[in-house]
C-alpha positions as CSV (number, residue, x, y, z in Angstrom):
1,X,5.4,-2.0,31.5
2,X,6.6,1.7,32.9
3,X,8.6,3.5,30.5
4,X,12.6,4.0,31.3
5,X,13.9,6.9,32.3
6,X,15.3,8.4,28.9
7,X,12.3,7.8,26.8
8,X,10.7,10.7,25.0
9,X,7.8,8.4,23.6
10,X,5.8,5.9,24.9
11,X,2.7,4.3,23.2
12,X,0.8,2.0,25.1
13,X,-2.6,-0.2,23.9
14,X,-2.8,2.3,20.7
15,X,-6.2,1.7,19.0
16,X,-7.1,4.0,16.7
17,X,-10.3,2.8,14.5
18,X,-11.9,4.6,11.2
19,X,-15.7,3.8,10.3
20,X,-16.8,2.4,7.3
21,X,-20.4,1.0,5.7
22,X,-19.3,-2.3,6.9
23,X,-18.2,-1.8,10.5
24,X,-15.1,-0.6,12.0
25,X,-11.4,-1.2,10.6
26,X,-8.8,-1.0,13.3
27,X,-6.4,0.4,11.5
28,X,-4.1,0.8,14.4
29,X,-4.7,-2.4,16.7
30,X,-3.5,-2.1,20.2
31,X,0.1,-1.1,19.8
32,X,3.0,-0.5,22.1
33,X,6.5,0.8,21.6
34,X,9.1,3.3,23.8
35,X,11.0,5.4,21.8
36,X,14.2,6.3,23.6
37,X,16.2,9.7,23.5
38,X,18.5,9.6,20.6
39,X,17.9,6.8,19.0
40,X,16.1,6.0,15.6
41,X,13.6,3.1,15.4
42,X,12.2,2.1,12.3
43,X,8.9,1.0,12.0
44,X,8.5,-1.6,8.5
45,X,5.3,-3.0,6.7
46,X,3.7,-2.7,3.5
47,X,0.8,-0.4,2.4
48,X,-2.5,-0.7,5.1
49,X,-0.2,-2.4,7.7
50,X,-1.2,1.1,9.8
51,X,2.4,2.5,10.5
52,X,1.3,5.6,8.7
53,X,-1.5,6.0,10.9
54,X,0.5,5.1,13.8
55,X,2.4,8.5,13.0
56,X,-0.9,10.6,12.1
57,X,-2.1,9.4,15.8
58,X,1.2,10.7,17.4
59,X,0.9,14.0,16.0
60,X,-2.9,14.1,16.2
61,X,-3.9,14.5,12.8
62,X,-5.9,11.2,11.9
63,X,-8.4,12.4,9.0
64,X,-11.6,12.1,10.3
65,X,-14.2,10.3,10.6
66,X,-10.9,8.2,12.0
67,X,-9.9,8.8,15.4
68,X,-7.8,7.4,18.4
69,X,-10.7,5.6,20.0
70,X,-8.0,3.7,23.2
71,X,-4.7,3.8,24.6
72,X,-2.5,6.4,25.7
73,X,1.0,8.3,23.8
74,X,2.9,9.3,26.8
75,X,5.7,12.2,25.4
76,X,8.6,13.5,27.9
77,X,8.2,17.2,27.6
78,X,11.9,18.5,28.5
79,X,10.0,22.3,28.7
80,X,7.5,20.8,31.7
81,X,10.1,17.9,32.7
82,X,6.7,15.2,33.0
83,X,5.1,12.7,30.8
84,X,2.2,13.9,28.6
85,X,-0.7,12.3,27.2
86,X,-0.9,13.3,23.8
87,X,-4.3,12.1,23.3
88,X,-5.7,14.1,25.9
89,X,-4.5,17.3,24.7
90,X,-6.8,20.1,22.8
91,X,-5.9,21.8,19.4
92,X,-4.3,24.8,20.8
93,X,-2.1,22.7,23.0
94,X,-1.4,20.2,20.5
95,X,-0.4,23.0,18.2
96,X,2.3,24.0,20.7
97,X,4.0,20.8,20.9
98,X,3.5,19.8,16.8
99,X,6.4,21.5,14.7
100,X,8.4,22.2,17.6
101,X,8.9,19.4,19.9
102,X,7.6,16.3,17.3
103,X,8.0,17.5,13.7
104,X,7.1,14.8,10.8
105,X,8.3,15.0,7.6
106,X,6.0,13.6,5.0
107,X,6.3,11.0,1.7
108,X,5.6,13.3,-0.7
109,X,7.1,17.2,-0.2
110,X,5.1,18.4,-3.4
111,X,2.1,17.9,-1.7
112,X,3.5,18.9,1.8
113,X,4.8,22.1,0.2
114,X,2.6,24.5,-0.4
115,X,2.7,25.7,-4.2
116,X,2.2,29.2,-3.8
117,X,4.5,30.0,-1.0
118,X,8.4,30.3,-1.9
119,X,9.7,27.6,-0.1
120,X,12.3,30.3,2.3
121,X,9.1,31.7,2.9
122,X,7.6,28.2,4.7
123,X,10.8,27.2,6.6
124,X,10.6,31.4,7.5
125,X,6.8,30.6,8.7
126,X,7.9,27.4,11.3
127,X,10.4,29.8,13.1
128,X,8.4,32.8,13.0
129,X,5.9,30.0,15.1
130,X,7.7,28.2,16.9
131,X,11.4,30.6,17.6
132,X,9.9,33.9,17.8
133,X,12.8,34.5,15.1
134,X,11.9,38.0,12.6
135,X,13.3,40.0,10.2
136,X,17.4,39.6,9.6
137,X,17.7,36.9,12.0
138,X,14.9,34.8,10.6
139,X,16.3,35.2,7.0
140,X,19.8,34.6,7.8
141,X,18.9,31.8,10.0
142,X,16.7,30.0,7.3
143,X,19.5,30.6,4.9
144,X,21.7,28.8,7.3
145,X,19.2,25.7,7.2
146,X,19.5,25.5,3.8
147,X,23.2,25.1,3.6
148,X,22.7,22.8,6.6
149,X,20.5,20.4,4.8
150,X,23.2,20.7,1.7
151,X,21.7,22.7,-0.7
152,X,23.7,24.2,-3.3
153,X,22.9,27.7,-4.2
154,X,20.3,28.1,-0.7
155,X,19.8,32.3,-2.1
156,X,17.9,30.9,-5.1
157,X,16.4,28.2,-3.2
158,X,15.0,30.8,-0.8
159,X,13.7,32.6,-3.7
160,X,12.4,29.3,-5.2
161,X,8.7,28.0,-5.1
162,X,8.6,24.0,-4.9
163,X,7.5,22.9,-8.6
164,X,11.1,24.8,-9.5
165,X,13.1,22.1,-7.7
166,X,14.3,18.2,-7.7
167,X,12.4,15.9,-5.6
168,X,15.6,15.5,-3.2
169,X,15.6,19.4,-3.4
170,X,12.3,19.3,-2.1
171,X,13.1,16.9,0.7
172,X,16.1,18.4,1.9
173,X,13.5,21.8,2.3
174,X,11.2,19.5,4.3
175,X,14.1,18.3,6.6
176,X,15.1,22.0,7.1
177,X,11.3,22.4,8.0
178,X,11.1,20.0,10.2
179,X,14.4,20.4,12.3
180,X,14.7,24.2,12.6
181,X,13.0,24.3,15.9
182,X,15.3,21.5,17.3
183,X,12.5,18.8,18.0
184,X,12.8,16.6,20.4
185,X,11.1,13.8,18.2
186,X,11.2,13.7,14.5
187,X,8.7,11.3,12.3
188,X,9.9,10.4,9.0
189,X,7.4,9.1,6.9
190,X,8.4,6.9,3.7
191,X,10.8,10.5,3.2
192,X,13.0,8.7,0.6
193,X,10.4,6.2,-1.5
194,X,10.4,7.7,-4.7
195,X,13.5,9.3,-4.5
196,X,16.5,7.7,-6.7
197,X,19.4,5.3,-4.8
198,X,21.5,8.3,-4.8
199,X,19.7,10.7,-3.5
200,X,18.4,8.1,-1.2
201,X,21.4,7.5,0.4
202,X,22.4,10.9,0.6
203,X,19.0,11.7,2.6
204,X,19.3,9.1,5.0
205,X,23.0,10.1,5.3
206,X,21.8,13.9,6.1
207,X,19.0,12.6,8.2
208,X,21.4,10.3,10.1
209,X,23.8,13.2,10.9
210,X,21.4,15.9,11.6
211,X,20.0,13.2,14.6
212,X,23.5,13.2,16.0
213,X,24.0,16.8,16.1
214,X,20.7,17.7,17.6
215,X,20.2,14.8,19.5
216,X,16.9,14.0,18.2
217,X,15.3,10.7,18.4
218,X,13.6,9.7,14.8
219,X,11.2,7.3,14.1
220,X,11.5,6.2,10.6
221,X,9.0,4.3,8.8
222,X,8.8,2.4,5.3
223,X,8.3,-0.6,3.5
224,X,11.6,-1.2,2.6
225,X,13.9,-3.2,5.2
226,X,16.9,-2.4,3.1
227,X,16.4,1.4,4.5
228,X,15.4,0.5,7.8
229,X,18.9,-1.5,7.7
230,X,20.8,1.9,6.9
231,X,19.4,3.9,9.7
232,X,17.8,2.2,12.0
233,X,19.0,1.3,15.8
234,X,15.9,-1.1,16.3
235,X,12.6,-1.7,14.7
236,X,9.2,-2.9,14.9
237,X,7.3,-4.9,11.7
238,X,3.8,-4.4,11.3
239,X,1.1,-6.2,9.9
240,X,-2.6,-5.5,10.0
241,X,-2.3,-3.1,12.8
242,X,-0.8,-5.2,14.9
243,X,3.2,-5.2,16.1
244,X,4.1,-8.9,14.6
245,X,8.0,-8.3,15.3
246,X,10.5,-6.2,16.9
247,X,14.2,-5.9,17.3
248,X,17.8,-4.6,17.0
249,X,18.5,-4.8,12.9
250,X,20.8,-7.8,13.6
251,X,18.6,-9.9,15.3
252,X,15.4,-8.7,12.8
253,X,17.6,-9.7,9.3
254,X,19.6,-12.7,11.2
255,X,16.9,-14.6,13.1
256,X,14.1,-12.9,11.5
257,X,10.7,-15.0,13.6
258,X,7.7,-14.1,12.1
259,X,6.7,-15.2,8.7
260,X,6.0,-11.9,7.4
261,X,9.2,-10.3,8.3
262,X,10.8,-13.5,6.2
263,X,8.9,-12.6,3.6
264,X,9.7,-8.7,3.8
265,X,12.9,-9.4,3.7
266,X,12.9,-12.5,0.5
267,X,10.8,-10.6,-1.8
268,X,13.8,-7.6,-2.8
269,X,15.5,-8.7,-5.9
270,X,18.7,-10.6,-4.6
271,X,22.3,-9.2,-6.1
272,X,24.4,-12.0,-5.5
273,X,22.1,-14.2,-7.6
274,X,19.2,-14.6,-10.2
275,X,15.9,-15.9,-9.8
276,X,13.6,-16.8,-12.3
277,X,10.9,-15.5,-9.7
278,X,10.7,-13.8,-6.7
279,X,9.5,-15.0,-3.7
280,X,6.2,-12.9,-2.2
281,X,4.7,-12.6,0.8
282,X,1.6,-14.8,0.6
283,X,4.8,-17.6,0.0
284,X,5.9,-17.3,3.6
285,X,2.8,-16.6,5.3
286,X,0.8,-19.8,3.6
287,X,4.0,-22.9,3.1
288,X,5.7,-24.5,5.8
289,X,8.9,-23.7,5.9
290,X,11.0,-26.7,4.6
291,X,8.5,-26.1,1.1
292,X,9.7,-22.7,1.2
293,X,13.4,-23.4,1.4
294,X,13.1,-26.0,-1.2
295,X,10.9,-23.6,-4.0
296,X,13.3,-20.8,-3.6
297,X,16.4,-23.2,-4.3
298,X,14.8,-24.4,-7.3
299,X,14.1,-21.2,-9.1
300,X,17.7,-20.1,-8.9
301,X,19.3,-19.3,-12.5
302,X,23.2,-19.5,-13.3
303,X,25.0,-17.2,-14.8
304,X,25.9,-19.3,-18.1
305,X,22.4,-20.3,-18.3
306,X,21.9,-16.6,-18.2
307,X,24.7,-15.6,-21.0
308,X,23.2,-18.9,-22.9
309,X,20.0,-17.2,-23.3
310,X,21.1,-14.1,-24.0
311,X,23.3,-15.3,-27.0
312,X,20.5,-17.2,-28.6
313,X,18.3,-14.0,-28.8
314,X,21.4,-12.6,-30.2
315,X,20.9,-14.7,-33.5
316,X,18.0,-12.9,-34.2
317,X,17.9,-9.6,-36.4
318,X,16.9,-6.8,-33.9
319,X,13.5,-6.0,-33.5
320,X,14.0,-2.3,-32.6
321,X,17.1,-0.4,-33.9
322,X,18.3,3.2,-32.2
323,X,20.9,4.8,-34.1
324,X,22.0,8.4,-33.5
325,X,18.7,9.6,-31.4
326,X,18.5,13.3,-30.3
327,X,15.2,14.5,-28.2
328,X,15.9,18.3,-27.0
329,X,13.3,20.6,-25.4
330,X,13.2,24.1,-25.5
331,X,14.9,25.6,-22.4
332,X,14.9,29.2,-23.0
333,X,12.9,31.2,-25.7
334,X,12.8,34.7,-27.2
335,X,9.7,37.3,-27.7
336,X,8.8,35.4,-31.1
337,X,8.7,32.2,-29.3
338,X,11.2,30.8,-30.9
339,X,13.8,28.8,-28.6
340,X,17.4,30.2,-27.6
341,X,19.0,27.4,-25.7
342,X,18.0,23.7,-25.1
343,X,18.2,21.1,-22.6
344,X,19.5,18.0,-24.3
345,X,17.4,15.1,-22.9
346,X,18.4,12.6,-25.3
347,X,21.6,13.2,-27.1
348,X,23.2,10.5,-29.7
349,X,21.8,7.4,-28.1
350,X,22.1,3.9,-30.1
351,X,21.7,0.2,-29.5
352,X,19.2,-2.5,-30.6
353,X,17.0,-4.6,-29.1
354,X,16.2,-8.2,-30.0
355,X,13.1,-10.2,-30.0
356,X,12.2,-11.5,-26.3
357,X,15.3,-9.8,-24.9
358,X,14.3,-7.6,-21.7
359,X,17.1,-4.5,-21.7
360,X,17.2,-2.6,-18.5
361,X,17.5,1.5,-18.7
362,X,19.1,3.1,-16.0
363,X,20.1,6.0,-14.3
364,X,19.3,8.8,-11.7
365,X,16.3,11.1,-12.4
366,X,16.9,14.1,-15.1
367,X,19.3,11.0,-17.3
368,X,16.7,11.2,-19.9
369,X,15.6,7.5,-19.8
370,X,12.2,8.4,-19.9
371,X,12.4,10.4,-22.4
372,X,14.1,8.1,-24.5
373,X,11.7,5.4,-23.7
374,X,8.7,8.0,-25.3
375,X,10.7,8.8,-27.8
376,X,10.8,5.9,-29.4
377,X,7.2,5.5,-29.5
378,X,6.9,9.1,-30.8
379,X,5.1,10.1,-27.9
380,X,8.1,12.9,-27.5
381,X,9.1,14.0,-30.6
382,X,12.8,13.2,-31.3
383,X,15.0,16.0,-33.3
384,X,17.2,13.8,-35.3
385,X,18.0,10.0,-35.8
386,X,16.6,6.7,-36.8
387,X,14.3,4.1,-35.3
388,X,13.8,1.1,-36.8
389,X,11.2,-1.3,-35.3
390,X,10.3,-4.6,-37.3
391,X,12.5,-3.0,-40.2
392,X,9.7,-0.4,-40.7
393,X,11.0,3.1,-39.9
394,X,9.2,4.9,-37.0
395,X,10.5,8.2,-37.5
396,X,9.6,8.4,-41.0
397,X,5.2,6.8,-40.4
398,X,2.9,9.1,-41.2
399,X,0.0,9.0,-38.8
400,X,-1.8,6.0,-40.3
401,X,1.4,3.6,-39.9
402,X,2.6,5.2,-36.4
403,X,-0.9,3.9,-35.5
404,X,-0.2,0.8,-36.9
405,X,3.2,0.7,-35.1
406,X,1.5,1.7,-31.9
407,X,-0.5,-1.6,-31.8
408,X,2.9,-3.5,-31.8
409,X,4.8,-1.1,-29.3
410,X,3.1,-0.4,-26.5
411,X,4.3,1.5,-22.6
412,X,3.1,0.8,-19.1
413,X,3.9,4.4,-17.4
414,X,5.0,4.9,-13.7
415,X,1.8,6.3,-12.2
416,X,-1.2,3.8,-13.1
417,X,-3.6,6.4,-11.6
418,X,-2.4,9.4,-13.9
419,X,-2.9,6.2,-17.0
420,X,-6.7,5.5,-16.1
421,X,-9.4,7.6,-16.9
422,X,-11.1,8.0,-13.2
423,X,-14.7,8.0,-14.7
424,X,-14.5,4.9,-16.6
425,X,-14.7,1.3,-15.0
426,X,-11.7,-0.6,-16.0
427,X,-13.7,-3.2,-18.1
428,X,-14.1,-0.4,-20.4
429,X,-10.7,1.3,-20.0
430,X,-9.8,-2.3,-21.2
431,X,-11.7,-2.4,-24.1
432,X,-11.4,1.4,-25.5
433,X,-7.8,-0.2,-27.5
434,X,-9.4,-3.5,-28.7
435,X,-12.4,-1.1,-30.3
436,X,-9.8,1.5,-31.5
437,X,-7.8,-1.4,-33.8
438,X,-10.9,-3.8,-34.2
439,X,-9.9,-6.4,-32.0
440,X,-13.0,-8.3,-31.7
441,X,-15.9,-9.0,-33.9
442,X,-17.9,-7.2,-31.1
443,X,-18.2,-5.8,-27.4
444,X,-19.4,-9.6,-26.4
445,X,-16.0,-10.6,-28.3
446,X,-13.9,-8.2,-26.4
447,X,-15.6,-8.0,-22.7
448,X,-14.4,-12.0,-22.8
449,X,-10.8,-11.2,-24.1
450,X,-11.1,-8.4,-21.3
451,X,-12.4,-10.9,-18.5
452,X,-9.2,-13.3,-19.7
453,X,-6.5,-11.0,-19.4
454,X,-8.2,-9.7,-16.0
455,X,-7.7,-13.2,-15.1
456,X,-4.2,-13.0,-16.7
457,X,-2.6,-10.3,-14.3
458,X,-4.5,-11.8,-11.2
459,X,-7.8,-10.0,-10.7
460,X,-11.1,-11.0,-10.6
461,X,-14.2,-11.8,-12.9
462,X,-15.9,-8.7,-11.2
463,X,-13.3,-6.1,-10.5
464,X,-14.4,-5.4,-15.0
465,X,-17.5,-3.1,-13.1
466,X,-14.7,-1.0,-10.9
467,X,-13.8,2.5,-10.6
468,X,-9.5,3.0,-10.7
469,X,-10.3,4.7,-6.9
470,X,-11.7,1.0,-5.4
471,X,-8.1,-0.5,-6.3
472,X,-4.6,-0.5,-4.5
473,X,-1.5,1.0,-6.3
474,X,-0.5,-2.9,-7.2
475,X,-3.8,-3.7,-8.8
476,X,-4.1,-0.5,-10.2
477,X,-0.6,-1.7,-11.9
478,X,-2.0,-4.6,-12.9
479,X,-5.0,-3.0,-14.9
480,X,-2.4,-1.0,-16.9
481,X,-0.9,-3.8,-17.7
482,X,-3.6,-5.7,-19.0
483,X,-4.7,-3.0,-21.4
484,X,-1.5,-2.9,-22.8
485,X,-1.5,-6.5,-23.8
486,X,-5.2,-5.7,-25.1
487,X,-3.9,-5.2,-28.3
488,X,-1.5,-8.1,-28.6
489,X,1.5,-6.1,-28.4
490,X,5.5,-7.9,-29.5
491,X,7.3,-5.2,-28.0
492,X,6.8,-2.9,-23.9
493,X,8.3,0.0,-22.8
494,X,7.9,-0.5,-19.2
495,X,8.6,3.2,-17.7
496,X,9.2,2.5,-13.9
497,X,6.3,0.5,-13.4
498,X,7.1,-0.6,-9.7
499,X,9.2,2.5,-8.3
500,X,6.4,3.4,-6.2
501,X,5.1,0.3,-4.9
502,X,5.7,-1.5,-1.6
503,X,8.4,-4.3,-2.0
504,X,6.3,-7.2,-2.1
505,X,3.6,-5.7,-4.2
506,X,6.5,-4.6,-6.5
507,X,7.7,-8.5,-6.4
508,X,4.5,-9.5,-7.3
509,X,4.4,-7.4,-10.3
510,X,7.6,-7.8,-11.9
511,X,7.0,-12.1,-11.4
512,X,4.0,-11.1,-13.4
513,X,5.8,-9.2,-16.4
514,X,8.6,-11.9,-16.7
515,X,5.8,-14.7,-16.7
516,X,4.1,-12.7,-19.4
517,X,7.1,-12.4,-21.7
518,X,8.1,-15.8,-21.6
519,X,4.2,-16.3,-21.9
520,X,3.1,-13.9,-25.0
521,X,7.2,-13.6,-26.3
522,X,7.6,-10.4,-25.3
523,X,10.4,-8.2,-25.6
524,X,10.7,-5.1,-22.9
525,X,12.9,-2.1,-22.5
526,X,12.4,-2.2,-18.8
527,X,13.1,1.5,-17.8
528,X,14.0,2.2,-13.3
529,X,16.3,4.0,-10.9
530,X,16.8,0.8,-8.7
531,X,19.5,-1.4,-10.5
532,X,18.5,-3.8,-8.3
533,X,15.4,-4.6,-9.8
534,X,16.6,-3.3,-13.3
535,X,19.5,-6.6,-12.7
536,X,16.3,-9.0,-12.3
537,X,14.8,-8.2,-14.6
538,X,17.1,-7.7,-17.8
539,X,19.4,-9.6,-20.0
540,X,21.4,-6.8,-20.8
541,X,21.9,-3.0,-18.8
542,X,22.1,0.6,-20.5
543,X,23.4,3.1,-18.2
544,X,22.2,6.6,-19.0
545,X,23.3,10.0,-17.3
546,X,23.0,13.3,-19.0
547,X,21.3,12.2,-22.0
548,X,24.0,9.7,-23.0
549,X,25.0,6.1,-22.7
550,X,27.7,5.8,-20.3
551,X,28.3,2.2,-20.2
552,X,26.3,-0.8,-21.6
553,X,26.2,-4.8,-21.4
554,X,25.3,-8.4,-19.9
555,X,23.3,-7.3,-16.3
556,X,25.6,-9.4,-14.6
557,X,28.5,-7.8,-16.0
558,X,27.3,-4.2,-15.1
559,X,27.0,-5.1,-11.7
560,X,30.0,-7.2,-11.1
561,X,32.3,-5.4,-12.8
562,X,31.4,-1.9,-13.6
563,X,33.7,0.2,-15.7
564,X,32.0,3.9,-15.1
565,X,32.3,5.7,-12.0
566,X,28.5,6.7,-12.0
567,X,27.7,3.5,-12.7
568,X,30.0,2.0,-9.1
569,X,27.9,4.9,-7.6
570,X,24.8,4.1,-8.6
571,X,25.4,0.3,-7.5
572,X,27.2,1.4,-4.3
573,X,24.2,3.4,-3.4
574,X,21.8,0.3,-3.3
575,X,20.6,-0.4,0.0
């Protein structure tokens, strides 16, 4: 198959392999795609399916000991007018072609962004490279970047070093990174994951346009097919290494063929209905179809079954009360230390929450939702206002009952990684709460309770000898979740607990949290961005944005029939 004549980018028989104590894993299996001049093609799969890799081999930067071991990258050079073979090229040449011609921008900026380098300085350093740009010009012309990538204010963002800005700040400064030198090819890799629906959109939006102008060609890649939906012109699925699917957008979400691209595609959290569970991908890759069809019917819940619900947990007294709530944090302090102006993260929040009810939190990073959610276990410090849980005051516990109260109110944080100590197999991670409130007449006691509720969130007998490094981000998740239910908890702040994780992992996880609640009668304030998964999972929706509640009530309300502007934003920015 020769490539046609406007292709930039042709990959042909890719293999590219990394050794390990048990043999080889072919991380990269034989692939083949064109990329053609101006157009974006996505490239879709979860975690380990290889299409980061397959962008590391393009720009020749697979970590060793992993290398391109077969196969060619053929790239139309519009400087030499001829195909070249990328994966004969040295450093030096390589060097010449990476940042100018193919530019990638990366998942996460803050770690793509150097910390000690004001981030004018690093878009200054590309065009000093790869322009020849100095002095005046350079400045002026980084300055123009930075309005072109629409940042407010781009003097102070100039002057700015990364850890002083939003993550969408920081991705906008990676875009204006990468495009400056007017690639011919530009690689985005999972830019917009853990970036809010907003400032999602807007990024794809800016990406989208910047493509146009420069006529770039942009290969996109993520696990989420509701983003590859947004931008993409065509795209290829990927599975184990290997190219399982490819296609316009209409054919791949119409007449999706393989298995695994059905299963990408069922496992998001539907809007135009409830399930009681979602379906995940080992559903569509083990069942025959007609099985699958008739499951998934059968798991559908009604919207009065839904209100229903909802109302009986409503006849309840409220097992946590939040009246009044003010968390601020010092913004600005004098010479004594003491604090001059404050940035009002929580300000005059209430609402209750009743026993088994799950009640979504939402809102756009910098809402204060997270705050809130650690403020009500005390783990922030509120400045004013009542918490009731259990009709026992948590404001007023000294530390004796705040412990006590801790056993019954538990959180599962966002990053599971930063949750688990690194040097401590998660057996004993497990554990640690069971010794601290005397669960257990002894370790023999509790290493059984820990080896059930392993069992409970789906892990193995032996993953209790483990290090947090040997797991993946969704067993990881898991873990955290079983050592909160170590203790027997009634009530979950659940801060975010998927927004990082592939689609179908992420399914998997929240099917697990609702069976637990209906299992253990557990109530959760589940906290996210995505109101998609926020609607799936909650009976009723609190919608937060600067500190306050802009709009509450029944999740199907909120999304049906929003009354807030932010709030229609926030749902109109779902993709």
């Amino acid at each position: 198959m020769s490539p046609k004549s406007d292709t930039v980018l042709s990959v042909r028989d890719l293999l590219t392999i990394f050794p390990v104590e048990e043999g080889t894993v072919r991380a990269v299996d034989g692939i083949s795609f064109d990329l053609q001049a101006g157009e974006t093609l996505g490239i879709v799969g979860e975690s380990g399916s290889g299409k980061s890799v397959t962008a590391l081999s393009i720009m020749q930067l697979v970590p060793k000991p992993g290398a391109v071991s077969a196969g060619s990258i053929l790239y139309h050079s519009s400087e030499v007018g001829d195909m070249l073979d990328l994966t004969k090229m040295g450093p030096s040449e390589m060097q010449r072609i990476r940042g100018k011609r193919i530019s990638m921008i990366f998942q996460e900026p803050m770690t793509s962004l150097n910390p000690l380098l004001r981030c004018g300085e690093q878009i200054a350093e590309s065009m000093r490279l790869h322009l020849g740009l100095k002095g005046t010009e350079l400045q002026d012309e980084v300055i123009h970047w930075l309005e072109r990538v629409q940042l407010q204010d781009p003097s102070r963002i100039y002057q700015a070093y990364p850890h002083q800005l939003s993550g969408g700040q920081k991705q906008r400064v990676m875009i204006a990174m990468a495009l400056c030198s007017r690639p011919d090819i530009l690689i985005a890799d999972e830019p917009t994951t853990a970036l809010d629906v907003t400032v999602q959109r807007a990024i794809l939006e800016l990406i989208d346009e910047l493509k146009k102008e420069l006529g770039t060609a942009v290969i996109f890649i993520t696990h989420d097919l509701g983003v590859i939906s947004h931008i993409a012109d065509r795209s290829l699925v990927m599975y184990q290494g290997k190219i399982v699917e490819t296609g316009t957008i209409r054919e791949l979400f119409s007449q999706p063929k393989h298995p695994y691209t059905q299963g990408l595609i069922a496992c998001r959290p539907p809007l135009d209905h409830r399930l009681t569970r979602l379906p995940v991908i080992t559903d569509f890759l083990n069942d025959i179809p007609d099985e699958r069809s008739s499951t998934f019917k059968a798991v559908r819940i009604s919207e009065e079954d839904s209100r229903r619900r909802l109302e009986q947990l409503r006849q309840q007294p409220p097992l946590l009360e939040v009246d009044h709530l003010r968390t601020w944090y010092a913004a600005k302090t004098n010479f004594w230390g003491k604090a001059t102006a404050y940035v009002k993260a929580v300000e005059d929040v209430s609402f209750q929450v009743f026993p088994g009810e799950t009640l979504g939190l939402v809102g756009e990073s910098g809402c204060g939702k997270t705050t809130l959610g650690r403020s009500i276990l005390r783990l922030v410090e509120p400045v004013s206002g009542a918490i009731t849980y259990n009709e026992q005051s948590v404001m007023d516990a000294d530390e004796d009952a705040l412990k006590r109260l801790r056993k019954d109110m538990q959180i599962i944080f966002q990053d599971p990684y930063a949750s688990l100590n690194p040097r401590m197999m998660v057996g004993s991670a497990i554990m640690e709460p069971m010794q601290v409130y005397g669960i257990g007449n002894n370790a023999a006691e509790r290493k059984a309770k820990t080896l059930e509720l392993l069992e409970q969130v789906g892990l193995l007998p032996e993953h209790f000898y483990r290090y947090p490094h040997e797991f993946s981000g969704g067993q990881r998740q898991r873990i955290c979740i079983a050592r909160a239910l170590a203790v027997d908890p009634r009530f979950i702040v659940c801060d975010e607990p998927v927004s990082a994780l592939d689609v179908s992992v992420q399914a998997q996880v929240l099917n697990l949290l609702q069976a637990l609640r209906e299992e253990h009668g557990l109530t959760y304030i589940f906290i996210s961005h995505d109101l998609s998964v926020v609607k799936f999972m909650s009976d009723r929706i609190l919608v937060m944005k600067d500190g306050g509640i802009v709009e509450s009530g029944v999740a199907d309300d909120i999304y049906r029939q929003p009354k807030e502007e932010y709030t229609k934003e926030l749902i109109a920015a779902i993709l």
